[in-house]
N, C-alpha and C positions, 0 to 999 in steps of 0.2 A: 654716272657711268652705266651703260645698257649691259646686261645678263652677256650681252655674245662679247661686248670688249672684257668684262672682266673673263669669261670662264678662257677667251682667248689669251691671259694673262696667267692661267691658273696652268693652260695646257703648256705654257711657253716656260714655265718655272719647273714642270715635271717633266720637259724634253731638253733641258738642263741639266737637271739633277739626275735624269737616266744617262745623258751622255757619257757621266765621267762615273759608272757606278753606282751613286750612292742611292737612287733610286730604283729598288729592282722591279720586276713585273706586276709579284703579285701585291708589294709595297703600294704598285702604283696603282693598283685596283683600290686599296684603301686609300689610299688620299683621292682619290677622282670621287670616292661613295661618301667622303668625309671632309665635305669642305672647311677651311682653313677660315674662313672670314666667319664659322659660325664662334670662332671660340677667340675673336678678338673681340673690343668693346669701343665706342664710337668714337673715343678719347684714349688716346693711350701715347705710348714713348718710342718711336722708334730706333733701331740699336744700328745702323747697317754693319757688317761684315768688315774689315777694313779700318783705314785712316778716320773715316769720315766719318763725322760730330753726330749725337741724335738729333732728331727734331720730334716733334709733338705733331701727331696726326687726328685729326675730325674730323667724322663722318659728315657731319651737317656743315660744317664751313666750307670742306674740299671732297667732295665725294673720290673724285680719279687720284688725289693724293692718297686715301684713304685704300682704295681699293690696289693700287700700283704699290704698296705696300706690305700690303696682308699677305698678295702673291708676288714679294721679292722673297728671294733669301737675309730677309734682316729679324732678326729676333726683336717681337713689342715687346717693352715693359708694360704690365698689364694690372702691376701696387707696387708702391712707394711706401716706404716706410712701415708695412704692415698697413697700409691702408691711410695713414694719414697725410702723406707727400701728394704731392702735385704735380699730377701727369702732364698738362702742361704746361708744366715749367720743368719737368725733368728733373728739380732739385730731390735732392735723396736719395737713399741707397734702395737700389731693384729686391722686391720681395716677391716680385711672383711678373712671369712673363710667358710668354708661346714661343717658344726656340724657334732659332731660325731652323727652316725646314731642312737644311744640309746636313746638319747633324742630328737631326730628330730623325730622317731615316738613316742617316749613318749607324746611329746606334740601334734602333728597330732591326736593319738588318745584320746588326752583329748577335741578335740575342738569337737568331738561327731558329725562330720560332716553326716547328710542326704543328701540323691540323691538331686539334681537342689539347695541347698544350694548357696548362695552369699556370697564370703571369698575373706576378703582383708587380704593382706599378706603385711606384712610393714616389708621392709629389704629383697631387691631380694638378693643382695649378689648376689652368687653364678650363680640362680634361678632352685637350685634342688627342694626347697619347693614348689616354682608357680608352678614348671612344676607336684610336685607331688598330688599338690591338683588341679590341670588341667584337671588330668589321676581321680584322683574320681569323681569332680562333673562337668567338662567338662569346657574348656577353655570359655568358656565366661561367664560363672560366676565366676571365678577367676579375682580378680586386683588386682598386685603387685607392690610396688613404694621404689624408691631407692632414695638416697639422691646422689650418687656418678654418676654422668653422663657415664665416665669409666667404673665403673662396671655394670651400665646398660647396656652396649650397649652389653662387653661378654656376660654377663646373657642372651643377646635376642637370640644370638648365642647358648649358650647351649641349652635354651629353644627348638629353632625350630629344632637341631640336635636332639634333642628326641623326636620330632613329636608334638609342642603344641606351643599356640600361645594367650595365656592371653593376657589381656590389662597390660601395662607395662607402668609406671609413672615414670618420673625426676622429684623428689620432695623429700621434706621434708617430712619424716615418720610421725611426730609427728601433722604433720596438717591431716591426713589422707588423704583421695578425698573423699567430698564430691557429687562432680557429681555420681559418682557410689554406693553412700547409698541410700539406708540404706542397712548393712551387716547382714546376720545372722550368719557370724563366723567372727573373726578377730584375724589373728594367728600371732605371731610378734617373727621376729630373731634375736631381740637386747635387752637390758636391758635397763629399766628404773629405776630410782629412783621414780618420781611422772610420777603418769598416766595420757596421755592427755586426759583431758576431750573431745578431737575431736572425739577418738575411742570411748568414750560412748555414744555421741551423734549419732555420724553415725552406730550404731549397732541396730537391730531391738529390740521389748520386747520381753527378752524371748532368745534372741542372747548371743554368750558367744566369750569370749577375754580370750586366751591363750598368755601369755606373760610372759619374765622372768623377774623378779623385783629385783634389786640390793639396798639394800638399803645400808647406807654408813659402817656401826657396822655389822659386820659378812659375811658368805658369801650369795650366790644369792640363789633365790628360784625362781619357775615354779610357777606364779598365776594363778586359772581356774578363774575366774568372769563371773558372769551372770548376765544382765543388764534387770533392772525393773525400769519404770520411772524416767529414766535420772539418774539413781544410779545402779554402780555396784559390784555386792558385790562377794566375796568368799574365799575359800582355798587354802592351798599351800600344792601338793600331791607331791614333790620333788623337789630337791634340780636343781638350775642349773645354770650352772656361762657361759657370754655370755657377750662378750665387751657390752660399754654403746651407745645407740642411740647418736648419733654424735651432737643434740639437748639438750643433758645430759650430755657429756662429764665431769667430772672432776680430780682432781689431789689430792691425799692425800699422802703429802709424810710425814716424822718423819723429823721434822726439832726443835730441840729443842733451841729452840734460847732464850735469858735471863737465860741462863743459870747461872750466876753467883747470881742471882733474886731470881732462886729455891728454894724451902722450899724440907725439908725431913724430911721422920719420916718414922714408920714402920708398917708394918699391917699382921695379924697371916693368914690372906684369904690368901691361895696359889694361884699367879700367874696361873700356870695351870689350876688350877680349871675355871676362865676365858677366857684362851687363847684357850682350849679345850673345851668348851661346848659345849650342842650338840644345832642344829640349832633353836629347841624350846627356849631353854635358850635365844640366841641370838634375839628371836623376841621381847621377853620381856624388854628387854635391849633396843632396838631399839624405842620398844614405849616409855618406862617409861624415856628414858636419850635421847631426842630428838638433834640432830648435834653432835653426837661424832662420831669417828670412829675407830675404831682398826686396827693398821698399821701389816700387816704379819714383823716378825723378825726372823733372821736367828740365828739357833741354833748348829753350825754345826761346836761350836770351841771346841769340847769335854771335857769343862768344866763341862756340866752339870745342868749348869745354863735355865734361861728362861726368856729374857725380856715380859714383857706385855706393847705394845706401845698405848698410846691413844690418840686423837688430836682431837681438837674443829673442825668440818665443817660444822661450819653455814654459815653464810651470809658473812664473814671475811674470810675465807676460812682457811685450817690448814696454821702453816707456816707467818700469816699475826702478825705485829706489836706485839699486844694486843690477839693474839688466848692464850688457856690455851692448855697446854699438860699434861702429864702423862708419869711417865717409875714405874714398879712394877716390882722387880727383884727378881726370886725366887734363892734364897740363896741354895746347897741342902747342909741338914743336919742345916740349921736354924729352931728355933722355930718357927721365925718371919720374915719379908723379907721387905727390903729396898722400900721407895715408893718416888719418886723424883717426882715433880710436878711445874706448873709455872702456874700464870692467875688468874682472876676472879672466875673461876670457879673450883673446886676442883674434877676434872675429876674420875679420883680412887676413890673415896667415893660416888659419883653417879652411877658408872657404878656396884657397886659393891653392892649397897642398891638397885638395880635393879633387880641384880640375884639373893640376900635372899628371895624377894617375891616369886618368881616363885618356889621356894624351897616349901615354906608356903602354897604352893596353890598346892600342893600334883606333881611338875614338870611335867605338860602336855605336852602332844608330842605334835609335829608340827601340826598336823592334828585338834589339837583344835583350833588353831588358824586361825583368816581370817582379811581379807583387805574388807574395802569398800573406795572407791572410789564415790564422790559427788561431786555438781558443787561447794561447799564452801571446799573442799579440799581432804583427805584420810587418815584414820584412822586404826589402828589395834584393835581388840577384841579378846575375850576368848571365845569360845564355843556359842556362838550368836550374832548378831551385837548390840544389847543392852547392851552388857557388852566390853562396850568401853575400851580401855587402855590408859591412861591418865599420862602425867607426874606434878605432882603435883606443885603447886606453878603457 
């Protein structure tokens, strides 16, 4: 592919993403000064946005598949398995990738960066991010730390191929550096479940942490937090799913085991109605039925059915001895629909006396909802951090 069909590819993907927002002006100077294909690699996994399957892209096999790629919005996987998986063949779990760019300036532009700003970036990855928040507020207020030695060392390589030269950490994300705090932005390319109290500390008053927060019950969401007195509080202005900080890692699989143990009975709540709720429902849930999780289940034997999978991941983790689970199977053309359960705990009758409240409380969107973050732990609320969300008992 010649220099003018890709960059006419690169200008077509950034008069996209300017359309609907998420690319602002001076965002767009830095992607235009920091191109996207220095910080892919000739082989790698593509993710697209959407329904649709990955495939496996090469630079030397398909040069215009390669390049029609790099400047889509589809997130590459970029390692597998910590390095051992095979990128083309896609088998493994994603350890390190280039976001798709919709959300990489989604979140850039949430962290509301000012000129001579101090932004630490936890998860080089790639290091399109370092290099992009480089190109705004100039490499030496930029520090970006990778937990993967390997992927630092590429990252320092694409970095300086695109003219920029941040301070670059082998470490642990989740400790932050504190030699280089206090931050006034801290922009993070992994998911957490709980936030390290490092990043609040090492943020200034008044500093703001863009991070994706995965909690275990639903999918991932975009936190902004703004840090006031060693407490960070805020919203979640979108949705965003993003492997888990390698610090967080865990495993949820449907393992229903004692099964012969099981109790069953039946319940009129359609399945769906849970398995599809929209990401507000799911926070509700998340607060008020603390260690559950909802396993995705494949629906795709044209029966027409619907399992609803649920599993204990607390401290036992799913799967363990004594964990409780849940299967709610929507029946179609039942009144009523089959609920199979095992454990201590009666997973489907919590998870599900979770979603009536938020019914009752008129179903606020996501936007009412927010995270605070403290050194005695993190919390959801409604509409103000005084209106805590609590599971009862």
């Amino acid at each position: 592919m010649t220099g003018t069909s890709h960059s006419h590819r690169a200008r077509a993907l950034a008069d996209e993403l300017a359309a609907d927002g998420r690319l602002t002006e001076s965002w767009r100077r830095a992607y235009e000064d920091t191109p996207r294909h220095l910080f892919v690699p000739d082989v790698a996994w593509a993710v697209p946005d959407g329904p649709a399957r990955g495939y496996a892209i090469d630079r030397g096999e398909d040069q215009a598949a390669w390049w029609s790629t790099v400047y889509s919005d589809s997130s590459v996987i970029t390692q597998l398995d910590d390095g051992t998986g095979d990128l083309r063949t896609g088998k493994g779990s994603a350890s390190c990738s280039c976001s798709a760019p919709g959300i990489v300036f989604t979140s850039l532009r949430m962290l509301d960066v000012y000129d001579h700003h101090r932004a630490l970036d936890v998860g080089t990855g790639t290091g399109w991010t370092a290099a992009l928040l480089s190109h705004r507020i100039g490499d030496r207020n930029v520090v970006s730390i990778e937990v993967d030695a390997q992927l630092a060392a590429q990252a320092a390589q694409n970095i300086s191929a695109a003219g920029h030269a941040p301070r670059l950490i082998v470490g642990d994300g989740a400790e932050g550096w504190a030699d280089g705090a206090p931050y006034d932005r801290v922009h993070v390319t992994c998911a957490v479940q709980t936030f390290p109290c490092a990043w609040v500390e090492q943020t200034s008053p008044g500093g703001v942490i863009v991070a994706p927060w995965s909690p275990a019950y639903g999918n991932g969401q975009l936190a902004r937090l703004v840090v006031d007195g060693g407490t960070a509080t805020g919203r979640f202005p979108t949705s965003a799913s993003y492997m888990m900080l390698r610090a967080q890692r865990r495993t949820l699989a449907w393992v229903p085991h004692h099964a012969d143990e099981a109790n069953e009975g039946r319940a009129q709540l359609d399945p769906r109605t849970l398995g599809n709720a929209s990401p507000a429902a799911d926070l509700a849930i998340t607060a008020l039925v603390p260690g559950v999780a909802r396993i995705p289940a494949s629906t795709e034997d044209g029966s027409g059915g619907f399992p609803l999978l649920l599993v204990e991941a607390g401290a036992e983790g799913a799967g363990q001895s004594d964990s409780a689970w849940a299967a709610a199977d929507y029946e179609p053309g039942a009144v009523d629909h089959r609920v199979t359960r095992y454990g201590r705990r009666n997973l489907w009758e919590e998870v599900s006396n979770a979603y009536l409240p938020w019914i009752g409380w008129g179903q606020p969107d996501r936007e009412r909802f927010g995270l605070s973050v403290t050194p005695a732990g993190q919390h959801l609320w409604l509409d103000h951090p005084g209106r805590r969300l609590v599971a009862e008992g």
